[in-house]
VEXLO-87107 format. One record per residue (C-alpha): chain; x, y, z; residue number from 1; residue in three letters. Coordinates in Angstrom, 1 decimal. Example, Ala and Ser with C-alpha at 12.3 -4.5 7.8 and 13.67 -1.06 7.14 Angstrom:
2
A  12.3  -4.5  7.8  1  ala
A  13.7  -1.1  7.1  2  ser
//
This chain:
500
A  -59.0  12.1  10.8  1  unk
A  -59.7  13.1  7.7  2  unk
A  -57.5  12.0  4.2  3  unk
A  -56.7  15.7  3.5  4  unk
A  -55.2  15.7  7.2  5  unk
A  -53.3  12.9  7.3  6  unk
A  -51.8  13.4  4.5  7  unk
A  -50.6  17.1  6.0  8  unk
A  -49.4  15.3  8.7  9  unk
A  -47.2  13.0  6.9  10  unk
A  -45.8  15.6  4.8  11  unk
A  -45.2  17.8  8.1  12  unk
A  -43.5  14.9  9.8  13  unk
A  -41.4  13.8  6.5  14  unk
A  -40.2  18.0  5.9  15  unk
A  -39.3  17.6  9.8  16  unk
A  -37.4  14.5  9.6  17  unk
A  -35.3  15.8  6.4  18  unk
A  -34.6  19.0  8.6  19  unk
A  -33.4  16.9  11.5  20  unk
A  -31.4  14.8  8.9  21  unk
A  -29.8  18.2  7.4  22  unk
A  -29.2  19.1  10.9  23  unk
A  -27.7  15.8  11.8  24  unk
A  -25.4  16.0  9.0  25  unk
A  -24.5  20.1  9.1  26  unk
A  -23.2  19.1  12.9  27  unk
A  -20.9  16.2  11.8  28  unk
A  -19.4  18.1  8.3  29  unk
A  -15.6  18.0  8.7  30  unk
A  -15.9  21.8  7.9  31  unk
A  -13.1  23.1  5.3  32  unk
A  -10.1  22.0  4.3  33  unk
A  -6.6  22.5  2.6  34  unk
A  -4.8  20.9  -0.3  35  unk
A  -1.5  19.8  -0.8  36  unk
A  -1.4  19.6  -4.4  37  unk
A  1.3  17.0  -5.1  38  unk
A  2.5  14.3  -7.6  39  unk
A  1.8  11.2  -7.5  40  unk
A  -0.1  12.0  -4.0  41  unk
A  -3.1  14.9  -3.2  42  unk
A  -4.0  15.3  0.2  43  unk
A  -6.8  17.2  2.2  44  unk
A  -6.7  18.3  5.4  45  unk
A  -9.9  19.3  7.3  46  unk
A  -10.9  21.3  9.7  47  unk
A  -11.5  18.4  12.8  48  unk
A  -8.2  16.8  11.6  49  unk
A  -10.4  14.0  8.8  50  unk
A  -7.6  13.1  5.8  51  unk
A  -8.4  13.1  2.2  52  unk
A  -5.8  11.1  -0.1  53  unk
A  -5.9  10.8  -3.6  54  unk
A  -3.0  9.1  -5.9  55  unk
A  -2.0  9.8  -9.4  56  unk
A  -2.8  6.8  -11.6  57  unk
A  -3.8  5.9  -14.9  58  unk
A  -4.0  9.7  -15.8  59  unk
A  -6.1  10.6  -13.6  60  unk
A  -6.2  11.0  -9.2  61  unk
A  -7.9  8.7  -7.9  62  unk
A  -9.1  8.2  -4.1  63  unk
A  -7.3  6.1  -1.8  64  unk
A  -9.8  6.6  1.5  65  unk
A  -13.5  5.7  0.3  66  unk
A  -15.3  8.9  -0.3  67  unk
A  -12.2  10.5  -0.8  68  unk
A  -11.9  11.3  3.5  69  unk
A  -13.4  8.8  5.3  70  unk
A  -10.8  8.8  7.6  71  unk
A  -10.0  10.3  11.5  72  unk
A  -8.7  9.9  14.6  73  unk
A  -10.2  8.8  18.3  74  unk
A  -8.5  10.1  21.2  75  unk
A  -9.3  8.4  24.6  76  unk
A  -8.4  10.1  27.6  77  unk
A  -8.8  8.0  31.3  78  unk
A  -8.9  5.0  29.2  79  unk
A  -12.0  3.5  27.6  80  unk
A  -14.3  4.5  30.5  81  unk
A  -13.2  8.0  30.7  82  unk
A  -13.3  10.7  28.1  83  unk
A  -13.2  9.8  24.3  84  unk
A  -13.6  12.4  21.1  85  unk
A  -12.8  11.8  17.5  86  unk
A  -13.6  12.8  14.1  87  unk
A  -16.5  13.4  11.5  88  unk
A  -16.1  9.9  10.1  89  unk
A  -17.0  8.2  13.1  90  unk
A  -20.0  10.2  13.9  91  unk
A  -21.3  10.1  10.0  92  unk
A  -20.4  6.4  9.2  93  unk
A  -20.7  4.9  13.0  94  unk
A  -23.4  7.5  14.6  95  unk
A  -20.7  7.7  17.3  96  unk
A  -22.0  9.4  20.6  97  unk
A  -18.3  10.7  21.2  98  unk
A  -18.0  14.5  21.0  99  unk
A  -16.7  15.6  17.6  100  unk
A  -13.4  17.4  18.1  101  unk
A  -13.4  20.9  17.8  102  unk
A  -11.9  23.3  15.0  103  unk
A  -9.8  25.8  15.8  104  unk
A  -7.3  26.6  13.2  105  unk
A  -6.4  25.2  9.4  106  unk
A  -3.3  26.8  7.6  107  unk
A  -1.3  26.1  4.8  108  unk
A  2.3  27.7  5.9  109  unk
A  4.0  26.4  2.8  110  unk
A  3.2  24.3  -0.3  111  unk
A  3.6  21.3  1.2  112  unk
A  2.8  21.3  4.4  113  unk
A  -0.7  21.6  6.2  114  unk
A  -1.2  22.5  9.7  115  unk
A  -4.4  21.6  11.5  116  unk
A  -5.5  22.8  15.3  117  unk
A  -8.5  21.3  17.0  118  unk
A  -9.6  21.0  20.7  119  unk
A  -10.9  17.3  22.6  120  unk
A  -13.8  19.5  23.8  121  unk
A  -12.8  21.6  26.8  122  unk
A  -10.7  19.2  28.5  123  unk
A  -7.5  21.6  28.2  124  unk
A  -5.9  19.0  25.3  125  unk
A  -5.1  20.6  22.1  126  unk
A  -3.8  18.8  19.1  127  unk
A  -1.7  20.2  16.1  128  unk
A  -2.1  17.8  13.5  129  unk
A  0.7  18.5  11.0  130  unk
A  0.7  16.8  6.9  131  unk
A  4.0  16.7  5.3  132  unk
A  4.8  15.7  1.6  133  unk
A  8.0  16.0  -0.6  134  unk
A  6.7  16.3  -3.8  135  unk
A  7.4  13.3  -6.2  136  unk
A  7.8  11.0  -3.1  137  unk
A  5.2  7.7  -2.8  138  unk
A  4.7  8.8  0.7  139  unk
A  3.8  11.5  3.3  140  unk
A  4.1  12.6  7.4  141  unk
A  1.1  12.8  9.7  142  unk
A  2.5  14.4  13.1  143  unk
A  0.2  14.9  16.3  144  unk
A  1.1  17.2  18.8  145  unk
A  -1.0  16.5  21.8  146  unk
A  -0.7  19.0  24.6  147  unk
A  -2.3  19.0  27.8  148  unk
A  -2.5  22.7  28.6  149  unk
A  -5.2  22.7  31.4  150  unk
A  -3.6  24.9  33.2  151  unk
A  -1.5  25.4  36.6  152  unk
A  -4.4  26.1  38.6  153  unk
A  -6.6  23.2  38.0  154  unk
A  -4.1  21.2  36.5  155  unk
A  -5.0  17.7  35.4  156  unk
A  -3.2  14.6  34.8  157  unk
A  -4.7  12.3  32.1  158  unk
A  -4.0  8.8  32.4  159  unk
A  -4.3  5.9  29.8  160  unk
A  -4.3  8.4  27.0  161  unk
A  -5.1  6.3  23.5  162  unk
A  -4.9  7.8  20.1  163  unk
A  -6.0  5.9  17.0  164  unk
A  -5.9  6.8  13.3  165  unk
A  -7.5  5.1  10.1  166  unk
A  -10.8  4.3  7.9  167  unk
A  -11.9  2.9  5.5  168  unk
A  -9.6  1.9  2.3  169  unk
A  -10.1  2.6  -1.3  170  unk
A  -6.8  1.6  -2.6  171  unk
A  -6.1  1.9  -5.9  172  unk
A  -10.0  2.7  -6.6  173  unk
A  -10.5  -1.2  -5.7  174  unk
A  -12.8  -1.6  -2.8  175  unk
A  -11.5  -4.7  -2.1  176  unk
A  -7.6  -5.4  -0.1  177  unk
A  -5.7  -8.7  1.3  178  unk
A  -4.1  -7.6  5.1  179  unk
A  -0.1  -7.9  6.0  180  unk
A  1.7  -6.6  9.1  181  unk
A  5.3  -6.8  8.7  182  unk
A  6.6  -6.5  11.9  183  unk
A  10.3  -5.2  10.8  184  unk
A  8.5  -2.0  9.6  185  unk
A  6.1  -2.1  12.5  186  unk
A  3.8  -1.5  9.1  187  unk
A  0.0  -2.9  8.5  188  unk
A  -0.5  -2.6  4.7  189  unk
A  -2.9  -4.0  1.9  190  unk
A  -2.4  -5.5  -1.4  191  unk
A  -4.7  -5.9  -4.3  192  unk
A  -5.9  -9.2  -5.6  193  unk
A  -4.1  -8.5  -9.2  194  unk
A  0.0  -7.8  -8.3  195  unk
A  0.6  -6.6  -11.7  196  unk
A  -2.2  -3.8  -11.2  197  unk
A  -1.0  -2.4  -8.2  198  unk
A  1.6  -2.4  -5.5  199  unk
A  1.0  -1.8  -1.7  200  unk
A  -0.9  0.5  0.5  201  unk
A  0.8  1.0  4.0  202  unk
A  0.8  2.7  7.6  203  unk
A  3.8  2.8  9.8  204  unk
A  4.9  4.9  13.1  205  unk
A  8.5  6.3  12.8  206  unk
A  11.4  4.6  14.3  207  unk
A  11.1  6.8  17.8  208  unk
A  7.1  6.3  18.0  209  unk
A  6.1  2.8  16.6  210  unk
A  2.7  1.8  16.9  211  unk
A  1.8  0.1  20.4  212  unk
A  -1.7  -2.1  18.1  213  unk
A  -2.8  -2.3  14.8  214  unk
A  -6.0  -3.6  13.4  215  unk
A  -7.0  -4.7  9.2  216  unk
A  -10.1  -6.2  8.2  217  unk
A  -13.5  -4.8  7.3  218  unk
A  -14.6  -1.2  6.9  219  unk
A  -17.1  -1.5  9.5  220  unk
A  -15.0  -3.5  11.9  221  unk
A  -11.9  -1.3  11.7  222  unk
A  -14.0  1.5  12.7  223  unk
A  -16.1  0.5  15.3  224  unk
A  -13.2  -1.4  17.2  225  unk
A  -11.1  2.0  16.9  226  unk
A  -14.0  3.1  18.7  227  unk
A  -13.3  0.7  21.6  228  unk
A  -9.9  1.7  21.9  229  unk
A  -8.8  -1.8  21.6  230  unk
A  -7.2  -2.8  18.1  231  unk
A  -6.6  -6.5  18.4  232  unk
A  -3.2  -6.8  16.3  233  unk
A  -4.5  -8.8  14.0  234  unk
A  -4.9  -8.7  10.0  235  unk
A  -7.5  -10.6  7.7  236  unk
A  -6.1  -12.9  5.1  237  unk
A  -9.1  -13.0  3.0  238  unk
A  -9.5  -9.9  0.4  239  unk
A  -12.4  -7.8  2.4  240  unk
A  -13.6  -4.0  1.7  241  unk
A  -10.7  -3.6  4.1  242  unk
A  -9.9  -1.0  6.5  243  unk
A  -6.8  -0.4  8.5  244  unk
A  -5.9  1.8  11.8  245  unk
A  -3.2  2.1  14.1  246  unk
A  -2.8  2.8  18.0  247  unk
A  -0.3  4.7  20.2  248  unk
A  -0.8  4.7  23.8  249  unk
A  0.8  6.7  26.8  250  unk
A  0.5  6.2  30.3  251  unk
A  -0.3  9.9  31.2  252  unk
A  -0.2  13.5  29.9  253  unk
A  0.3  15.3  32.9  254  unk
A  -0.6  19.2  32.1  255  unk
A  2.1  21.0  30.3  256  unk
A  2.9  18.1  28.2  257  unk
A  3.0  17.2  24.7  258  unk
A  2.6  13.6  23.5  259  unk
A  3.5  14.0  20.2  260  unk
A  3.0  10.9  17.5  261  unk
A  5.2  10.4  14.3  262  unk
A  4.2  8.3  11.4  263  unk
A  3.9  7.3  7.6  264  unk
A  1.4  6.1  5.0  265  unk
A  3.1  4.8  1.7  266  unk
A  2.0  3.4  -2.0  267  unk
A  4.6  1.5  -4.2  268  unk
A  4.4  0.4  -7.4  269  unk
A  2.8  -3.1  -9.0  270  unk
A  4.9  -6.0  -9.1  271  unk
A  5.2  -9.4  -8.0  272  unk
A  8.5  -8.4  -5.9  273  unk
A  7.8  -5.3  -3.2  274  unk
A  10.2  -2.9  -1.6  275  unk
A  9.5  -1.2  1.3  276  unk
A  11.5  1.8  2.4  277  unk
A  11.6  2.5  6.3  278  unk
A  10.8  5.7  8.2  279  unk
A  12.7  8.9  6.7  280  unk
A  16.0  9.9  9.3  281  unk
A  18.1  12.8  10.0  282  unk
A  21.7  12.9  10.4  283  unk
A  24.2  15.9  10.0  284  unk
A  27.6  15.9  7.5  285  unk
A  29.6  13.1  8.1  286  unk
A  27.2  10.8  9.5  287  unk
A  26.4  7.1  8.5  288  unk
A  22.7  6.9  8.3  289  unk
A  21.4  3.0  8.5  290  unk
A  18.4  1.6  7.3  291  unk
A  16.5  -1.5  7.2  292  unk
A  14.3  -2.0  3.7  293  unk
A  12.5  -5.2  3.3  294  unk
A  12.0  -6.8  0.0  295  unk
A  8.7  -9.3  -0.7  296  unk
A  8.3  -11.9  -2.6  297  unk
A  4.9  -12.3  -4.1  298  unk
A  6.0  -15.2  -6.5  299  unk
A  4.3  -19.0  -6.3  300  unk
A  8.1  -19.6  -6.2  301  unk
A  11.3  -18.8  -4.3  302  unk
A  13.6  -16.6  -5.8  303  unk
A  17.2  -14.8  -5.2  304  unk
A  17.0  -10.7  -6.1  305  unk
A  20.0  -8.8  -6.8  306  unk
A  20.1  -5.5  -5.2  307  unk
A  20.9  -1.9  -6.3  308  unk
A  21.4  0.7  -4.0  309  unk
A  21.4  4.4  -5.2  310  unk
A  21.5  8.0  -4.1  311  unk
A  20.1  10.7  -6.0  312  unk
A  22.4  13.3  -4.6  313  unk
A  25.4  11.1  -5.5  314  unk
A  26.0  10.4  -1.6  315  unk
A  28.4  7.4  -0.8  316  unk
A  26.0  4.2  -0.4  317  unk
A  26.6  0.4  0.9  318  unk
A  24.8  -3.0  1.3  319  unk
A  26.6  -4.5  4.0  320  unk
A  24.5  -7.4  3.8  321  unk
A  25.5  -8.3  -0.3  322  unk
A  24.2  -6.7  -3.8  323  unk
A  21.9  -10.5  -3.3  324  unk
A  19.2  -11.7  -1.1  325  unk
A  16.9  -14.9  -1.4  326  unk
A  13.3  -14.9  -0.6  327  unk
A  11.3  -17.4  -0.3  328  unk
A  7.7  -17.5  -2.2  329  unk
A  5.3  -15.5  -0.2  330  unk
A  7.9  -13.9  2.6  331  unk
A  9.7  -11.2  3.1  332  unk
A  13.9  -10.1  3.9  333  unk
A  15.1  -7.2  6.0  334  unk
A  17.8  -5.5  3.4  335  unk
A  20.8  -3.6  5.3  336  unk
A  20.9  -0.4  3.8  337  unk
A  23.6  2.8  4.9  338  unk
A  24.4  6.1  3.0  339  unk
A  26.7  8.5  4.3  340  unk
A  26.0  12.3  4.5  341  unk
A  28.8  14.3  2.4  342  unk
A  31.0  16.7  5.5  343  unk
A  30.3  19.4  3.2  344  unk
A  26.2  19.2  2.4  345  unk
A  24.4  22.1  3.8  346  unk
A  21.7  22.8  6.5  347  unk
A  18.4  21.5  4.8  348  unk
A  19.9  19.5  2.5  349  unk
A  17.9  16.2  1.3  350  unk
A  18.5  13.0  -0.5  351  unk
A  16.3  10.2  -1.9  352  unk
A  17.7  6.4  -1.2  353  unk
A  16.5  4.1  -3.8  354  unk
A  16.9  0.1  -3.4  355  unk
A  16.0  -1.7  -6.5  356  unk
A  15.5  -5.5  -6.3  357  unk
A  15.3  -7.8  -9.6  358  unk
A  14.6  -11.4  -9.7  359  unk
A  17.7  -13.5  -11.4  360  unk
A  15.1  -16.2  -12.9  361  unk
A  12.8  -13.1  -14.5  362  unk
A  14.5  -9.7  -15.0  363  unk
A  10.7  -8.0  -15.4  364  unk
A  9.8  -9.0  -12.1  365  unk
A  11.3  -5.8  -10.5  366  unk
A  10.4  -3.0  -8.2  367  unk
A  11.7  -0.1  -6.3  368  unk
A  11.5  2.3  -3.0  369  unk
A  12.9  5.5  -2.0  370  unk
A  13.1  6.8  1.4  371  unk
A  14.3  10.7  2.3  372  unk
A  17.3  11.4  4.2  373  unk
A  17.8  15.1  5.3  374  unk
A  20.6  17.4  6.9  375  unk
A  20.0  19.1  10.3  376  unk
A  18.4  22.5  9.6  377  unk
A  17.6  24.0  13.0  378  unk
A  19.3  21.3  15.3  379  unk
A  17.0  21.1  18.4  380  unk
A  13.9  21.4  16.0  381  unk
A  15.2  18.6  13.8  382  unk
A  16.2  16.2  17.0  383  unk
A  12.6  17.2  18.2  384  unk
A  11.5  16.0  15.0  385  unk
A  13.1  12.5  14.8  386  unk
A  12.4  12.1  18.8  387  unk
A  8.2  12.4  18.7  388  unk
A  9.0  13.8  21.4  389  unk
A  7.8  17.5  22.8  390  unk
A  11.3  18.8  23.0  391  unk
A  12.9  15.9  24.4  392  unk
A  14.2  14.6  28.1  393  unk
A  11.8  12.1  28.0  394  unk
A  12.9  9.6  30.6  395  unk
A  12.9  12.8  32.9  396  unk
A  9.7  14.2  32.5  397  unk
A  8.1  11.0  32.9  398  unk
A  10.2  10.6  36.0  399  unk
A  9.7  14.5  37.6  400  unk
A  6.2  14.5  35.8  401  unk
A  6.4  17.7  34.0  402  unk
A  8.6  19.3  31.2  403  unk
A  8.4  22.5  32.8  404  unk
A  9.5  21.4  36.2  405  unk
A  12.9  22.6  37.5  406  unk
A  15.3  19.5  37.1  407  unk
A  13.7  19.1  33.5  408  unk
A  14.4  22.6  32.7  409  unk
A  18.1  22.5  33.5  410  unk
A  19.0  19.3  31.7  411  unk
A  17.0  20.2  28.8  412  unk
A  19.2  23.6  29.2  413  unk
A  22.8  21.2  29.2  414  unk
A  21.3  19.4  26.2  415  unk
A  20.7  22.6  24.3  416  unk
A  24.2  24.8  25.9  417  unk
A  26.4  21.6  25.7  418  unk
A  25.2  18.6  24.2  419  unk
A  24.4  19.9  20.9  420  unk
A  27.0  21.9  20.2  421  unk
A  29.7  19.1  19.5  422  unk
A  29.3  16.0  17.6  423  unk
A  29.6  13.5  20.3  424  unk
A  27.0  15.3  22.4  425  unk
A  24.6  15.4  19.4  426  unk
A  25.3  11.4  18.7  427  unk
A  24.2  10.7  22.2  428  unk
A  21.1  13.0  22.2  429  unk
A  20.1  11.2  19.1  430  unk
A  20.4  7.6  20.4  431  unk
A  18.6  8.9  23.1  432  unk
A  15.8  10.0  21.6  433  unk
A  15.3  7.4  19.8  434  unk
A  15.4  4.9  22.7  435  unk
A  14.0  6.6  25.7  436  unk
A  10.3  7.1  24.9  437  unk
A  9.8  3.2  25.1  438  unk
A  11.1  3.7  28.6  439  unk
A  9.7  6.7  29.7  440  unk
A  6.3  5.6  29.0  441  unk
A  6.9  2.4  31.5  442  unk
A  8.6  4.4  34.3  443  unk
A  5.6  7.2  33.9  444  unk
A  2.6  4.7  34.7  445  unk
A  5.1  3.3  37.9  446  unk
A  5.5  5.4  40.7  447  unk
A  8.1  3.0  42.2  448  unk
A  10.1  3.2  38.6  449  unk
A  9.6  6.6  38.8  450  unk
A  11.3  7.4  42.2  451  unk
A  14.2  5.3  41.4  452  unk
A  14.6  7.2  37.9  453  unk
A  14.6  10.6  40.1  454  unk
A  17.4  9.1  42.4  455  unk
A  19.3  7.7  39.3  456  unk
A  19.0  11.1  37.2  457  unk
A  20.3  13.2  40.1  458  unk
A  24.2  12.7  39.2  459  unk
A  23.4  13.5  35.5  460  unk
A  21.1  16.8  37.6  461  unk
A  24.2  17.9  39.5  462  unk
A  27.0  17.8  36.8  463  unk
A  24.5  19.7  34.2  464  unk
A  24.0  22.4  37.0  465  unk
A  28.0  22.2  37.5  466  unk
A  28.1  23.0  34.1  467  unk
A  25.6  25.4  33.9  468  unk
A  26.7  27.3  36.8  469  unk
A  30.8  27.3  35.8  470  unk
A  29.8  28.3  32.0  471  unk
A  27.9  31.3  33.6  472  unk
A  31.1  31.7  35.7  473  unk
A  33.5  31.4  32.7  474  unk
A  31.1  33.9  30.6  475  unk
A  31.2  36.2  33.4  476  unk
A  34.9  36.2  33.7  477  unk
A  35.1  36.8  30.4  478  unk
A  33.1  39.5  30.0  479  unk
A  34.6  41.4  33.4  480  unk
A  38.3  40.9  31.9  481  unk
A  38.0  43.5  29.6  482  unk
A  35.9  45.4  31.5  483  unk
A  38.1  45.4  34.9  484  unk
A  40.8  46.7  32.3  485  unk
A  39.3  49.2  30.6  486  unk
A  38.4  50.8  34.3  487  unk
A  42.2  50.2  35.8  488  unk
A  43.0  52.2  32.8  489  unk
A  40.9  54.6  32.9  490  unk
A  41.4  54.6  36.7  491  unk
A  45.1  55.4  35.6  492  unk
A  44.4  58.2  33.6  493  unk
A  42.1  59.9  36.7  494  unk
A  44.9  59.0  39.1  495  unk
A  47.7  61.2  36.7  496  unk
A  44.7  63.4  36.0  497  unk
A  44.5  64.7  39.6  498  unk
A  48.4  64.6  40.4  499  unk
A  48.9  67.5  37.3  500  unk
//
């Protein structure tokens, strides 16, 4: 072969190779996205569900993930040896062999809220991935939705179902983190090697879905374990190019479910003494909301902090636990917040809590968090909300296997018709949402648990349809009262009618 030729034929094969490559890359791009253009947090949402963050510092935003998004999620359905898709980050960075989920919808309904649809291929599962932020505030919501909607006629159960969400961390613009999990918070967070530079970077579940594993340590690991399914709960004490991911698993998504996952990501300020503020709540006027924050001591030293505990709105506030609390050098205390909702504060309504700790040997050494309480707007939406859960009556769905099926249906309709229309009733749906899904995801992978739920839910079954049935009863009284009169009168009036 001649010089002329092979030369042709390595510029032939290189020109091919780049088009592959462009190819390669076009197929894995995270497609468009939308902004929530906040203070001190910036977040894109894209297309296939990948997260871009970006935090106000220094005068400038800077990114939080490295490359700006080089973060996603990996769904695993059948467990590890069944089905598996995830996002652009783990095909790009990972060369993943997973399907990339599929777009189909990215909207912006508000300022502050993005909504993203995508597909797990053609398996039926959908999720609505849903980004959250109250402008000002250190934090923001990611919500998952995942519904199985494969239909009635082939309908499919999905066992072991795994979800996983993280990458790879650029906090602060430093490519370099130390690992903590404080178990209080359920929350796997970084810090910096300098305190007085910068504060923490976390990732929590809320209070009614927790994580079930968590996993920090580096880049690469982080997101080739997440493609195992298998985060080892374990954090690297050594400052790293760090990563961090969480898991949430269920035992089955039977079709016409929705699994739907709650949690928070979080910055705070620089400062050898750390707040943290746990997962926003709802309550409704007149309620005592409690919280848990829990204060760090980064100090060589121990040290006692005093507390201060204010509400922006002005709402009544207590430490039950003291306006003190001593923390030993290089731990952390759990802090006994409450703050009552005013009986007069309107649908919608929110409030930021601040606790403020100060150290008693050094005033400077001082820091701060704020977490959001809000007022019921639209009461079922708002329990839905808290819950994680796809409209509730979790224990029974997990129990009957479906939220559409019949004994579902009618105690979801004695929740809605009874329950929540009196204080009481709303107090207990609340405690039960936020206790149940723990338990409903262990009776749902145990058909014996799951046969003795049925028998045990059938008194609750029968005085719901009681109550039902004798509202319809009283409604239809009601309503044939007036009616039955308004004919015996009118019968009257015929009756003296045909005598004249």
């Amino acid at each position: 072969m001649s010089l002329v030729r092979k030369i042709v034929l390595v510029c032939f094969m290189f020109i091919a190779g780049m088009m592959l490559c462009a190819g390669k890359v076009f197929s894995q791009d995270p497609g468009n996205y939308q902004r929530i253009d906040g203070n001190p947090l910036r977040i894109d949402a894209y297309d296939d569900g990948t997260i871009g963050v970006y935090r106000y510092q220094d005068g400038e935003y800077v990114e939080q993930y490295y490359g700006g998004n080089r973060w996603g999620s990996v769904l695993f359905l059948n467990g590890t040896s069944g089905l598996a898709f995830n996002s652009w980050y783990f095909i790009d960075w990972y060369d993943s062999e997973f399907p990339q989920f599929t777009p189909v919808s990215n909207t912006k309904p508000n300022a502050w809220t993005i909504v993203t649809i995508f597909d797990a291929g053609n398996t039926g599962v959908r999720i609505k991935q849903t980004i959250s932020y109250t402008n000002g505030n250190a934090y923001f919501m990611k919500k998952w939705e995942i519904t199985n909607d494969s239909g009635t006629k082939a309908a499919t159960t999905y066992t072991d179902c795994r979800f996983l969400h993280g990458g790879d961390t650029y906090f602060a613009g430093d490519d370099y983190s130390q690992g903590h999990w404080d178990p209080n918070l359920g929350m796997v967070y970084l810090t910096n090697p300098d305190p007085t530079v910068t504060g923490i970077m976390g990732f929590y579940g809320s209070l009614a879905t927790p994580a079930s594993h968590y996993y920090e340590d580096y880049y690469g690991d982080v997101g080739e374990t997440m493609l195992t399914g298998e985060l080892p709960d374990t954090v690297n004490p050594n400052y790293v190019d760090a990563g961090y991911a969480l898991q949430w698993n269920r035992a089955t998504l039977a079709s016409g479910e929705t699994w739907t996952i709650i949690a928070y990501e979080k910055w705070t300020e620089a400062g050898f003494v750390q707040v943290f503020a746990p997962a926003e709540q709802v309550g409704n006027p007149g309620d005592v909301i409690n919280y848990q924050f829990v204060v760090a001591n980064y100090q060589a030293t121990d040290d006692i902090f005093d507390l201060v505990l204010t509400s922006a709105s002005g709402w009544q506030t207590s430490l039950p636990g003291g306006n003190t609390v001593n923390v030993p050098a290089g731990q952390s205390a759990v802090v006994d917040a409450t703050v009552t909702i005013p009986d007069g504060a309107a649908a919608g309504t929110t409030d930021n809590l601040t606790l403020t700790a100060t150290s008693q040997t050094d005033p400077q050494v001082t820091n701060q968090d704020s977490v959001t309480t809000r007022v019921f707007g639209e009461l079922a939406e708002e329990l839905i909300r808290i819950s994680g859960g796809g409209g509730g009556c979790f224990i029974a769905t997990a129990a009957f296997g479906s939220y559409q099926e019949h004994h579902v249906w009618i105690l979801r309709q004695f929740r809605d018709g009874c329950l929540l229309t009196n204080s009481f009733g709303r107090a207990f749906v609340r405690f039960y949402y936020r206790h149940s899904p723990a338990i409903a995801q262990i009776i749902a992978g145990n058909e014996i648990l799951r046969g003795l739920t049925r028998i045990a839910l059938m008194p609750a079954y029968a005085f719901a349809y009681l109550s039902i049935v004798t509202n319809i009863l009283l409604a239809g009284i009601i309503f044939a009262i007036p009616v039955l009169a308004l004919f015996l009168v009118a019968g009257r009036r015929i009756v003296i009618l045909f005598r004249k």
